[in-house]
C-alpha angles and dihedrals in degrees: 000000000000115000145174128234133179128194145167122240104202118181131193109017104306104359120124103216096180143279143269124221137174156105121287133174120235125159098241135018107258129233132243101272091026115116133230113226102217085166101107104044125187135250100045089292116153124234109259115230102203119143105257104037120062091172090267130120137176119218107235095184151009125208135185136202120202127220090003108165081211126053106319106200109073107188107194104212124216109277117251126241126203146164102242148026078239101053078053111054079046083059102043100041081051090061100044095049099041113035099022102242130142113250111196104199108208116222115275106253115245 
């Protein structure tokens, strides 16, 4: 079953770094308090170890959209925390090249 999920990457104590969006297949739609595994990605494509992020992640919401011509069901995930703009951009290439999702990297604040 193809579904959306949307989630926020932060780095540092307060900072946004950016989110993560896409489509990804699961066999049933999660509940509110279930977790996502993104601990076996695709594409020979190795974990990441990075504090902050262990490959789990609970699912804080699920929305539907009634009569969408695309996929109807949207899961936003729990944000990630993590130390550095670094660990981040590991994260989040992790989870382009892996799992096939979209990362938007906000500008770094000045």
């Amino acid at each position: 079953m193809k579904l959306n999920l949307q989630l926020a990457l932060f780095c540092g104590s307060t900072a946004a770094f950016g989110n993560i969006s896409g489509e990804i297949d699961l066999p049933a739609v999660p509940q509110t308090g279930n977790t996502i595994s993104f601990m076996f990605p695709n594409n020979d494509v190795h974990p990441v170890i990075v504090n902050g992020f262990d490959g789990l992640l609970a699912v804080i919401g699920v929305r539907f959209a009634p009569q969408s011509l695309k996929t109807a069901i949207t899961l936003d995930l729990g944000e990630i925390m993590l130390q550095t703009r670094e660990d981040a951009r590991k994260v989040m290439t992790y989870l382009e090249n892996g799992f096939g999702l979209f990362g938007d990297e906000y500008d770094e604040p000045s």
